[in-house]
N, C-alpha and C positions, 0 to 999 in steps of 0.2 A: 157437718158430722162425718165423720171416717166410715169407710166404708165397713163392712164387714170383713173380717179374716177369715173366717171358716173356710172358703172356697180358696181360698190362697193359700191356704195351711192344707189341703187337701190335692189341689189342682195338680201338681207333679206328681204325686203317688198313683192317686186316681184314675190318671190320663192315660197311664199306663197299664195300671192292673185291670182297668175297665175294658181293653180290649181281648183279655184272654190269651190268646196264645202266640202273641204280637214277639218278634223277634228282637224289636227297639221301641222304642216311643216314637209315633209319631209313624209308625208302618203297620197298615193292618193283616191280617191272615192272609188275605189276601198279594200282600208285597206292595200296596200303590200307598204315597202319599197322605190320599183325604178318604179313603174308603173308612178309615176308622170314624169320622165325623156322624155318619148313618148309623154305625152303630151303637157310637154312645146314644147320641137322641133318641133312637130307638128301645136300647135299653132301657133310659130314664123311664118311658111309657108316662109321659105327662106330667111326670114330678120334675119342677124347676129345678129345686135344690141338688138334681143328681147332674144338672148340667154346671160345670164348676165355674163358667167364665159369666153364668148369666145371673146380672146382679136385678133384673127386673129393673133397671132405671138407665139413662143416658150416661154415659161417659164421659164424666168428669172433664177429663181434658179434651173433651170436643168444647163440650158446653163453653171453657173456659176460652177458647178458640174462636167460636163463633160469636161470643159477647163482647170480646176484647176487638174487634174487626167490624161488630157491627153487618152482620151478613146476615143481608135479605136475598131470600134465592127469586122472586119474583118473574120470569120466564127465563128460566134456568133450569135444566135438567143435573139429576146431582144420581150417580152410582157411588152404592154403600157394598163394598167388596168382603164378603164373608158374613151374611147379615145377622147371621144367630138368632136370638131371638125378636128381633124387629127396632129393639127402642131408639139405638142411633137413626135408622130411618125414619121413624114417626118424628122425631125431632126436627129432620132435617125439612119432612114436609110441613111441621108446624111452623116452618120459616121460610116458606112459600115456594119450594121445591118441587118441583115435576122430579119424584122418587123412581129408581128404580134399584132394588134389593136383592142380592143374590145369595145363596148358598147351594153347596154339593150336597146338602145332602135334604132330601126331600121330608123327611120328618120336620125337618126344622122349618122351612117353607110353609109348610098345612099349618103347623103347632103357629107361624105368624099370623097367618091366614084368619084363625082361631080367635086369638088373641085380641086383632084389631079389625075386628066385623066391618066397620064403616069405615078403617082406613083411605086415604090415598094415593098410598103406595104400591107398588107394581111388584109384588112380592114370584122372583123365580128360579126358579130350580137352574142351575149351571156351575160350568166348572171355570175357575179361575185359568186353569191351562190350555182350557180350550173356549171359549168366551164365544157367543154368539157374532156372527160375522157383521150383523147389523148393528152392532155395538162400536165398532170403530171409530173412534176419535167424534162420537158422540155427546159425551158429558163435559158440558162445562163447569162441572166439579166431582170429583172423588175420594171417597173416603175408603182408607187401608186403614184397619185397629185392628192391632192385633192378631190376625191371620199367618200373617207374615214367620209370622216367630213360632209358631206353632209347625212350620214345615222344615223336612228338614233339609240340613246346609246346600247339598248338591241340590237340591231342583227349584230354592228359592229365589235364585236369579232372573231364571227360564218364569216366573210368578210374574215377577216386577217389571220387566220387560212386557208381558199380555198385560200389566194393567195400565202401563202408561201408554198404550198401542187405543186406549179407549177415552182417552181426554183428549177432548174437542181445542181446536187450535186458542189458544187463548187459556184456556182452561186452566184449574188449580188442581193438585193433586194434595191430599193430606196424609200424612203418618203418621200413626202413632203406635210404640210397641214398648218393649224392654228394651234398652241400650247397653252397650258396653265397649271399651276404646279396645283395637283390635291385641293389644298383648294380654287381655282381661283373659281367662278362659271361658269357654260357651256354655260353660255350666247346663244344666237340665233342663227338658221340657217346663215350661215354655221357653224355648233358648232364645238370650238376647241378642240382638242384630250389634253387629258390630258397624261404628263410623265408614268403614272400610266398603263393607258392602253397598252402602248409599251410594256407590260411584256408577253403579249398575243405573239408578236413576237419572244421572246426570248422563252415562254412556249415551244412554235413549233419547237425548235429545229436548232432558228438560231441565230449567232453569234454576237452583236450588234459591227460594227467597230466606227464608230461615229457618236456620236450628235451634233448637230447644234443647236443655241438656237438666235433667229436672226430676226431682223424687214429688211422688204423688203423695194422696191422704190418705193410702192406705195405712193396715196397721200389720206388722211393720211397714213404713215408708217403701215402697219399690220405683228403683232409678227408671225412670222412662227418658224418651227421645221422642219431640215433636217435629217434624221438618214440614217445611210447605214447600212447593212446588210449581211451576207454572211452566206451562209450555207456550209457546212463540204464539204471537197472535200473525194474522196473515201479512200483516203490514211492518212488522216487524220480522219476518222469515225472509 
């Protein structure tokens, strides 16, 4: 079944008029990057449907990812980058994962909290820019949806750079956002990452395994880009 359209048909308009007196999308009153994240969650005050990206279920093209691969996280630590409202995590632990789930903005944290009582997953407050130190090349797997594309162009490199500073040697890193070939234009929040950019990944020192180039179930279809990633294990460095 396709997912619903309501939040897709609203998510650009919203994203922006939600923050008030926001100069661009994707910049709060305040001028930083992700301040506007605490606001929206905030404003929603508990109603799901006011958060446009949260479909209350797992993401399709992880699901489709980790079924196709066959991945069992069994003593395996696995960081979820932007965690929203929890489901990609819960999933990931449902697949024997030692979770750890992050988001900037702390409503969204508690609202997981909430959510999944008996969880276990390690749901915590942090900023992708500045990533807990003890986090370092820790995870031997990572998940980026959609975050990415939500920031905007100048300081999404300085992103991808802290997140691959956090997969353990060996490790997989996964993507998944909106795509676009770099002479496409960047069209609106949520803006699609261009081919181009992915070279930021690869600067860093990881290995690109595969691209995906792929319209999803939404309704309309929306072009996505899945890449995987892997970084050097020690015996290969």
């Amino acid at each position: 079944m396709r997912r619903k359209q309501r939040r897709l048909e609203t998510r650009d308009e919203r994203a922006s008029t939600s923050k008030g007196t926001t100069t661009r999308p994707g910049i709060c009153a305040t001028g930083d990057a992700t301040g506007w994240f605490e606001e929206l969650y905030t404003q929603a005050q508990g109603n799901e449907q006011a958060i446009h990206w949260a479909d209350l279920e797992v993401n399709p093209s992880l699901v489709a990812w980790l079924d196709r691969h066959n991945i069992q996280g069994k003593g395996k630590r696995a960081l979820v980058v932007g965690c929203g409202l929890g489901d990609d995590a819960e999933e990931l632990a449902r697949r024997g994962f030692e979770v750890v789930a992050f988001d900037i903005a702390p409503t969204a944290i508690a609202w997981c909290r909430q959510r999944f009582l008996q969880s276990s997953v390690e749901y915590v407050v942090a900023d992708v820019f500045d990533p807990p130190g003890g986090w370092q090349g820790m995870f031997d797997f990572v998940l980026e949806a959609y975050t990415l594309q939500v920031l905007p162009a100048e300081v999404r490199s300085r992103a991808m750079t802290r997140i691959v500073g956090l997969l353990a040697q060996g490790g997989t890193l996964l993507v998944i956002y909106r795509g676009r070939f770099p002479e496409e234009p960047p069209g609106n929040l949520p803006w699609p990452l261009s081919t181009e950019e992915l070279e930021v990944f690869k600067g860093a020192g990881l290995r690109q395994v595969q691209f995906e180039d792929y319209f999803d179930q939404e309704e309309p279809p929306v072009r996505r880009f899945r890449v995987e990633y892997r970084r050097a294990s020690s015996a290969e460095s």
